[in-house]
mmCIF file of the N, C-alpha and C atoms, coordinates in Angstrom:
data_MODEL
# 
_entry.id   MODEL 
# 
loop_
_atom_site.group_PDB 
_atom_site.id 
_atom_site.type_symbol 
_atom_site.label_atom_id 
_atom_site.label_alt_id 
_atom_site.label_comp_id 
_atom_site.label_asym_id 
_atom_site.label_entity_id 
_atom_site.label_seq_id 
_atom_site.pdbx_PDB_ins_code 
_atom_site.Cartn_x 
_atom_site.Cartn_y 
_atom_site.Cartn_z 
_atom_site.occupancy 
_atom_site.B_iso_or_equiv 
_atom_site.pdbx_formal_charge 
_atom_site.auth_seq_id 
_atom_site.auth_comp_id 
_atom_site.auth_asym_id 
_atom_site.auth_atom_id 
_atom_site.pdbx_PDB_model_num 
ATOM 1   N N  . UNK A 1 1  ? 147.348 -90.025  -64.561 1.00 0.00 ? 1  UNK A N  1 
ATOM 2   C CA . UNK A 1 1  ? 148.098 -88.854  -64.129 1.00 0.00 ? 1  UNK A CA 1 
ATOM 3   C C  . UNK A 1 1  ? 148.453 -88.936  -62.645 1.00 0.00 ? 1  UNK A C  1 
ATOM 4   N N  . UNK A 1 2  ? 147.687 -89.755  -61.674 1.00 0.00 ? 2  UNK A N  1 
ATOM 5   C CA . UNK A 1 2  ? 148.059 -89.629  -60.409 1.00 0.00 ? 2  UNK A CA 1 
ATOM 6   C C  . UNK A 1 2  ? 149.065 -90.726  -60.494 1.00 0.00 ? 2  UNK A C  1 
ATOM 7   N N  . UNK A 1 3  ? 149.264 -91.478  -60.915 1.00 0.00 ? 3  UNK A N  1 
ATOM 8   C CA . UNK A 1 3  ? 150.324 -92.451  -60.855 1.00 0.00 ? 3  UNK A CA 1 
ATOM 9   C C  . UNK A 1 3  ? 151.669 -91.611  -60.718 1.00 0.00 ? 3  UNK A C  1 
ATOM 10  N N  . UNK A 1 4  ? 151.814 -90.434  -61.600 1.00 0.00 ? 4  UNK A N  1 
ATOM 11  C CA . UNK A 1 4  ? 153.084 -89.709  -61.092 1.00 0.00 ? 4  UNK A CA 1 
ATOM 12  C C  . UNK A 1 4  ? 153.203 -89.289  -59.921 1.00 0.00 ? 4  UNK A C  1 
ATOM 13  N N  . UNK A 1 5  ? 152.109 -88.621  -59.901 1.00 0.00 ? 5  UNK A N  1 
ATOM 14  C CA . UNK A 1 5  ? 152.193 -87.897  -58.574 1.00 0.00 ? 5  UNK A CA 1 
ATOM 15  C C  . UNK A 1 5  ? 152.574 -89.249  -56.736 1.00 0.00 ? 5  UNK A C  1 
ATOM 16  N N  . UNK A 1 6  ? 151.665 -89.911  -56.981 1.00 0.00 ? 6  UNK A N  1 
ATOM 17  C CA . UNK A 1 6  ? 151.945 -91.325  -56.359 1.00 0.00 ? 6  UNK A CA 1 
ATOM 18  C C  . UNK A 1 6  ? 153.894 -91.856  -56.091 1.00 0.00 ? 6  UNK A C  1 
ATOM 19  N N  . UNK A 1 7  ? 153.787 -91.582  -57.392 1.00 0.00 ? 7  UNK A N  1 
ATOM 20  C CA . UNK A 1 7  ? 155.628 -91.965  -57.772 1.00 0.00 ? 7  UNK A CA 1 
ATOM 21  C C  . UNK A 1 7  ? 156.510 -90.814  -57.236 1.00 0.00 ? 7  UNK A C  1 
ATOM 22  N N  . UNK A 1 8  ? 156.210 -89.783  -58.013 1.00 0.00 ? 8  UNK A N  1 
ATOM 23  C CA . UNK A 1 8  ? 157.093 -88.693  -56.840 1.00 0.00 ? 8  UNK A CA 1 
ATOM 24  C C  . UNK A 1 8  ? 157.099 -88.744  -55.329 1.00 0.00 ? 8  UNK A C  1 
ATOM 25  N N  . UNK A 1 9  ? 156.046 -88.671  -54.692 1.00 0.00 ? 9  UNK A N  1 
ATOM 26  C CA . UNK A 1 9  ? 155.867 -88.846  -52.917 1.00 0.00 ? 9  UNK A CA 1 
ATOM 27  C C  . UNK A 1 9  ? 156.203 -89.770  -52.592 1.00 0.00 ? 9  UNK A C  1 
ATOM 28  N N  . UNK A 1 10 ? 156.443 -91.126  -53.471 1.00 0.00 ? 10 UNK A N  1 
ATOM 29  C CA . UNK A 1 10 ? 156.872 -92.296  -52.502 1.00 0.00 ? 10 UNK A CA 1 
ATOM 30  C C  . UNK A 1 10 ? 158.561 -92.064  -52.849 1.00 0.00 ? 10 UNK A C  1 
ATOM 31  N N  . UNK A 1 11 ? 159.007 -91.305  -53.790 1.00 0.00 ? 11 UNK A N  1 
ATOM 32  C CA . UNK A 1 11 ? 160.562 -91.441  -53.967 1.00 0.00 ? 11 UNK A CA 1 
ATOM 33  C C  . UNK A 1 11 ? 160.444 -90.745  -52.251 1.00 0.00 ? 11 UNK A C  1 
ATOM 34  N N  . UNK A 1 12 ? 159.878 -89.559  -52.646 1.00 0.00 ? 12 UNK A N  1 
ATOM 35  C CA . UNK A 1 12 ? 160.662 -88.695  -51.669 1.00 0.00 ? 12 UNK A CA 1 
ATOM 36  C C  . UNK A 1 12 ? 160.511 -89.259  -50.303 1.00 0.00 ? 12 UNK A C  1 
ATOM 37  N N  . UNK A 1 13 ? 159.990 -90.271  -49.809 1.00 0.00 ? 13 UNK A N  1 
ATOM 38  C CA . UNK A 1 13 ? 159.733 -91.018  -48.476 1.00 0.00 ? 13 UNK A CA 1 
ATOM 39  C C  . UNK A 1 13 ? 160.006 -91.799  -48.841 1.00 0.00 ? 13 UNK A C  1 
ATOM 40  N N  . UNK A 1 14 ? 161.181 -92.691  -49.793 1.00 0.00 ? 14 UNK A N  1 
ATOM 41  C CA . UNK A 1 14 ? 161.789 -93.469  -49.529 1.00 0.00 ? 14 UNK A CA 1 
ATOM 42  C C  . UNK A 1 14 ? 163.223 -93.072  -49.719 1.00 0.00 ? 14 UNK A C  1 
ATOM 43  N N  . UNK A 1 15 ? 163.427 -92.164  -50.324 1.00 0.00 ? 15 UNK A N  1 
ATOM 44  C CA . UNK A 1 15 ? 165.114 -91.757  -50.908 1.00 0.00 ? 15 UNK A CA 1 
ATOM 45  C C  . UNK A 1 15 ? 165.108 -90.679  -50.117 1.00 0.00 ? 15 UNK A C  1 
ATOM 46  N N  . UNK A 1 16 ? 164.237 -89.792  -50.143 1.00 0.00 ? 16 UNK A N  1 
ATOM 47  C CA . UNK A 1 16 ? 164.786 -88.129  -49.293 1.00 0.00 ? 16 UNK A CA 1 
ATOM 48  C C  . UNK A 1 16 ? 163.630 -87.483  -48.575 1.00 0.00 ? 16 UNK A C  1 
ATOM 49  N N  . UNK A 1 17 ? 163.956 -88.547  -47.148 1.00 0.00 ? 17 UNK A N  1 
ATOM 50  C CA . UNK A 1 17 ? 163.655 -88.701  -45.649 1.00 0.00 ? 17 UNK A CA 1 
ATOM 51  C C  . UNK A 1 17 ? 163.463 -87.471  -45.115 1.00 0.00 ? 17 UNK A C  1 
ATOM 52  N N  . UNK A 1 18 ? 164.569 -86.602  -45.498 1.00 0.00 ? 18 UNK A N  1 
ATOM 53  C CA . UNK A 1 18 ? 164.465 -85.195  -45.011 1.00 0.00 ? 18 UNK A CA 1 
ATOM 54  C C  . UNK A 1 18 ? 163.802 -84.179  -45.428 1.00 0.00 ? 18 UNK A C  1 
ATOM 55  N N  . UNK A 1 19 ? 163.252 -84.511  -46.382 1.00 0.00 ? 19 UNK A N  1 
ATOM 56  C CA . UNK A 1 19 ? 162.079 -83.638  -46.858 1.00 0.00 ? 19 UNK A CA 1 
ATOM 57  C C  . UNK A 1 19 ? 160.577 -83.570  -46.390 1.00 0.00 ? 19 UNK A C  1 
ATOM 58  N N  . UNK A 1 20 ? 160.592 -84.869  -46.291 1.00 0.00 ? 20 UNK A N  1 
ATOM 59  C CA . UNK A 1 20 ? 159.179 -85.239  -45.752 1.00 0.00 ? 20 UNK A CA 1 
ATOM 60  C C  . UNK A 1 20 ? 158.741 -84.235  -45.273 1.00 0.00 ? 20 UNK A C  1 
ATOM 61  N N  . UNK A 1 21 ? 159.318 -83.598  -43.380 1.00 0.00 ? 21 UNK A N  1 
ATOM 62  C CA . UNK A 1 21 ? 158.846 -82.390  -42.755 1.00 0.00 ? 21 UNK A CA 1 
ATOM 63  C C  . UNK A 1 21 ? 158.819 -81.351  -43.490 1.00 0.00 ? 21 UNK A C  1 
ATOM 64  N N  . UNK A 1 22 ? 159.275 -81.136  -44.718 1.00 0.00 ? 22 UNK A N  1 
ATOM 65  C CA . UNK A 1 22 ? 159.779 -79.384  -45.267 1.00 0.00 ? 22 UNK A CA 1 
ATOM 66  C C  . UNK A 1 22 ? 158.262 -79.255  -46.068 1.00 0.00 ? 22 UNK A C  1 
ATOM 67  N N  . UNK A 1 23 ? 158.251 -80.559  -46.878 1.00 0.00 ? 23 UNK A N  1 
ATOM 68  C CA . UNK A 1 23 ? 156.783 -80.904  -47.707 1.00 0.00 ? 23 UNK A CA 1 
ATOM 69  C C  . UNK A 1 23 ? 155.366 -81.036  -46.893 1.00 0.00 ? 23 UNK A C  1 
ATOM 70  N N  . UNK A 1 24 ? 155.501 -81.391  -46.279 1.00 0.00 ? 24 UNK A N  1 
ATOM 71  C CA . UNK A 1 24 ? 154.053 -81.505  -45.337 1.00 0.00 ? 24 UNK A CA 1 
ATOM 72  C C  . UNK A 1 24 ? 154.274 -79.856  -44.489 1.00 0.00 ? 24 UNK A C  1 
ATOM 73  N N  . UNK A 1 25 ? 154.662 -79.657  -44.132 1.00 0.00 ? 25 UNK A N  1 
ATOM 74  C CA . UNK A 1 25 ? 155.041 -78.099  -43.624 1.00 0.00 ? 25 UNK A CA 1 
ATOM 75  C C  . UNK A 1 25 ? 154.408 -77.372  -45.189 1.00 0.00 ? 25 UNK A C  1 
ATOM 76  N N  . UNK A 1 26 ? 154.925 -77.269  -46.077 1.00 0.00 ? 26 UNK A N  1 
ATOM 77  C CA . UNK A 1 26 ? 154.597 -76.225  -46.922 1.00 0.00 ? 26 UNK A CA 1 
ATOM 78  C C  . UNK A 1 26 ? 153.227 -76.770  -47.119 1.00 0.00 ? 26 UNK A C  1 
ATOM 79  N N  . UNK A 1 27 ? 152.950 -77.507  -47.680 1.00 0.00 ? 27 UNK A N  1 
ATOM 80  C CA . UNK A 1 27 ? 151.530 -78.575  -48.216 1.00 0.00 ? 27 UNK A CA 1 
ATOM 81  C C  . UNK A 1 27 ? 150.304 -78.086  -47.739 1.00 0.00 ? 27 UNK A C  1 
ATOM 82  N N  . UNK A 1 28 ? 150.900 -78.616  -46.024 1.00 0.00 ? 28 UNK A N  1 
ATOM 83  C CA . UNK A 1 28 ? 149.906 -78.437  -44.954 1.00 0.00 ? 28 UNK A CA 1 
ATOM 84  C C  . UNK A 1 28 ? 149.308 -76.921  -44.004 1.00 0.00 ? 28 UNK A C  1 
ATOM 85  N N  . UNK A 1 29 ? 151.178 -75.955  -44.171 1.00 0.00 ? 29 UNK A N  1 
ATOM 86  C CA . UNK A 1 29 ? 150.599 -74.443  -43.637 1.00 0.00 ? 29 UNK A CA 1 
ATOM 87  C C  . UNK A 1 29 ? 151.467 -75.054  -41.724 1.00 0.00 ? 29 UNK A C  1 
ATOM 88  N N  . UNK A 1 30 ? 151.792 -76.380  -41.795 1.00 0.00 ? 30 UNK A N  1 
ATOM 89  C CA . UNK A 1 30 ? 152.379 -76.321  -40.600 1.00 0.00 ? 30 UNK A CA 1 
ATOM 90  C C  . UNK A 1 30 ? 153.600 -75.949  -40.381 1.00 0.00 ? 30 UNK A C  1 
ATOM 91  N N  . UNK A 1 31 ? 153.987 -76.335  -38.731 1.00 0.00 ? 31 UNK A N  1 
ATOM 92  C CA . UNK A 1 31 ? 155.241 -75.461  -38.709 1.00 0.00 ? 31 UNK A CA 1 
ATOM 93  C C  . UNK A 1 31 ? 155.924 -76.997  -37.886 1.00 0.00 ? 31 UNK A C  1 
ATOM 94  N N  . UNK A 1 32 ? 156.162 -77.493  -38.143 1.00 0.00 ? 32 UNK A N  1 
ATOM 95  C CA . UNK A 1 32 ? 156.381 -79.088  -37.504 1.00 0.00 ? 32 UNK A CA 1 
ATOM 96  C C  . UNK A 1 32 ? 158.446 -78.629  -37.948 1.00 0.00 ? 32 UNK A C  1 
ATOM 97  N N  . UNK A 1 33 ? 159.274 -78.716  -36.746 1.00 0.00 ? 33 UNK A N  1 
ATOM 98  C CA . UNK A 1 33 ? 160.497 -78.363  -36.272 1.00 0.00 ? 33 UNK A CA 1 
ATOM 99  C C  . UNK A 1 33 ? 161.968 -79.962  -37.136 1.00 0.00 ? 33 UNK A C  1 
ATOM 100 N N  . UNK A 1 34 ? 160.792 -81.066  -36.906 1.00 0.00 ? 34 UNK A N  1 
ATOM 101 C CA . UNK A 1 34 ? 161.591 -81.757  -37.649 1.00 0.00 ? 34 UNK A CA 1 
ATOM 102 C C  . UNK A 1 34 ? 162.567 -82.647  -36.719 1.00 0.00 ? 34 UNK A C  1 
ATOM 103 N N  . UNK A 1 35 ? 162.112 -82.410  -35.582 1.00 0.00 ? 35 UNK A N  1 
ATOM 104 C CA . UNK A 1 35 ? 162.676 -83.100  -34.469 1.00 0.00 ? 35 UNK A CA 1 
ATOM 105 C C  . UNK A 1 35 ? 161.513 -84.715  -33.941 1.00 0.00 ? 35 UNK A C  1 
ATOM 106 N N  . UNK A 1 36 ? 160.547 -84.662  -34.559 1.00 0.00 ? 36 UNK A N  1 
ATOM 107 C CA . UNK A 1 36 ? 159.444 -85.356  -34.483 1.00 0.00 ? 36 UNK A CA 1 
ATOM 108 C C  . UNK A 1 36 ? 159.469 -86.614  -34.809 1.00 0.00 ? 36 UNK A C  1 
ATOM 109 N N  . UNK A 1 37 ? 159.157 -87.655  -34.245 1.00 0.00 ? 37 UNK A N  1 
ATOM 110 C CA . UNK A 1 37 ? 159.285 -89.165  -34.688 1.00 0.00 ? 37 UNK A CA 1 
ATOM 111 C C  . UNK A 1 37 ? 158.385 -89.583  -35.769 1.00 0.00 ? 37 UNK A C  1 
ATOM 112 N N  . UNK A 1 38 ? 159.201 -90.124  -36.959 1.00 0.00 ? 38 UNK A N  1 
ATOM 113 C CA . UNK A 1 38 ? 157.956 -90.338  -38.117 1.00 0.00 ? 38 UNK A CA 1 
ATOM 114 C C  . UNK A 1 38 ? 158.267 -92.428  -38.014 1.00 0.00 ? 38 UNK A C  1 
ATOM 115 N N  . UNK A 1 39 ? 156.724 -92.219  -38.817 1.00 0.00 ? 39 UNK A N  1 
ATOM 116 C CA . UNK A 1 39 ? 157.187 -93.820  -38.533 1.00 0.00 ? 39 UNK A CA 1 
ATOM 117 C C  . UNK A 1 39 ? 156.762 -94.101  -39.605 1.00 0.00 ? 39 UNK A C  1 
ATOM 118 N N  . UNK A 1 40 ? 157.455 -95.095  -40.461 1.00 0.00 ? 40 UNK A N  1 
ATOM 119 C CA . UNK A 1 40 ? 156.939 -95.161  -42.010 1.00 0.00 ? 40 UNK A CA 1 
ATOM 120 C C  . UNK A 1 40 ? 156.089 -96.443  -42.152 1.00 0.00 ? 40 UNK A C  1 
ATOM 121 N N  . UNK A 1 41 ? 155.313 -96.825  -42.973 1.00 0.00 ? 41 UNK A N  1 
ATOM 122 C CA . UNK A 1 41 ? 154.311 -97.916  -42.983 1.00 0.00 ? 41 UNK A CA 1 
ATOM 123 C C  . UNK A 1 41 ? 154.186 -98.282  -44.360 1.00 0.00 ? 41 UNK A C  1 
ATOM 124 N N  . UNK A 1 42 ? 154.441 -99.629  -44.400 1.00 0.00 ? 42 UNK A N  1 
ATOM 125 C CA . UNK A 1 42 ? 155.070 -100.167 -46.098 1.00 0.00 ? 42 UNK A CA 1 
ATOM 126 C C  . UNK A 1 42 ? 153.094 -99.508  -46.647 1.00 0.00 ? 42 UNK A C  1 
ATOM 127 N N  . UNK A 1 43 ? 153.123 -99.445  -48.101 1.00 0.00 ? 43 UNK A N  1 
ATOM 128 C CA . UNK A 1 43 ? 151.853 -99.085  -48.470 1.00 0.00 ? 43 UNK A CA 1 
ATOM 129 C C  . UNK A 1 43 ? 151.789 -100.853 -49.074 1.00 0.00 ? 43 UNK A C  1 
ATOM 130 N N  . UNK A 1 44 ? 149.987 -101.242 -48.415 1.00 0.00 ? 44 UNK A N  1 
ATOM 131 C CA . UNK A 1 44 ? 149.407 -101.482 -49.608 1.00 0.00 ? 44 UNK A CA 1 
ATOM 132 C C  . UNK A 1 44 ? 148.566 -101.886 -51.147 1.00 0.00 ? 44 UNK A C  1 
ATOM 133 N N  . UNK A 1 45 ? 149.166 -102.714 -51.739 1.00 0.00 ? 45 UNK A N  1 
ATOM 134 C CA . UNK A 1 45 ? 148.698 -102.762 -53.067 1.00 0.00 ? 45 UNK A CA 1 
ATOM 135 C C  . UNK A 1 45 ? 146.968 -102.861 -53.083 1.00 0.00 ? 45 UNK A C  1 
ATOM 136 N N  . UNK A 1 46 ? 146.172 -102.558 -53.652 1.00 0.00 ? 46 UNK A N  1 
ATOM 137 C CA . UNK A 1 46 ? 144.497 -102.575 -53.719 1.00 0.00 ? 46 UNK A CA 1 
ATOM 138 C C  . UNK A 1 46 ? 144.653 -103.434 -54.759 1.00 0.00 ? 46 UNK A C  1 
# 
């Protein structure tokens, strides 16, 4: 079951960039403006 969940979050940080802040904002309770430098980091495999 986490394999979806896994699969959804990596679409959305790889296809729709702009969400990232809106999702970690709601997720998290923060208030992060979205002006912020993200830096992405390949995941991986175990």
């Amino acid at each position: 079951m986490a394999n979806i969940y896994d699969g959804a979050f990596r679409t959305i940080l790889n296809d729709c960039r702009k969400l990232v802040i809106p999702v970690i904002n709601e997720v998290f309770g923060e208030t992060y403006t979205g002006e912020e430098e993200i830096q992405f980091f390949p995941m991986s495999i175990l």
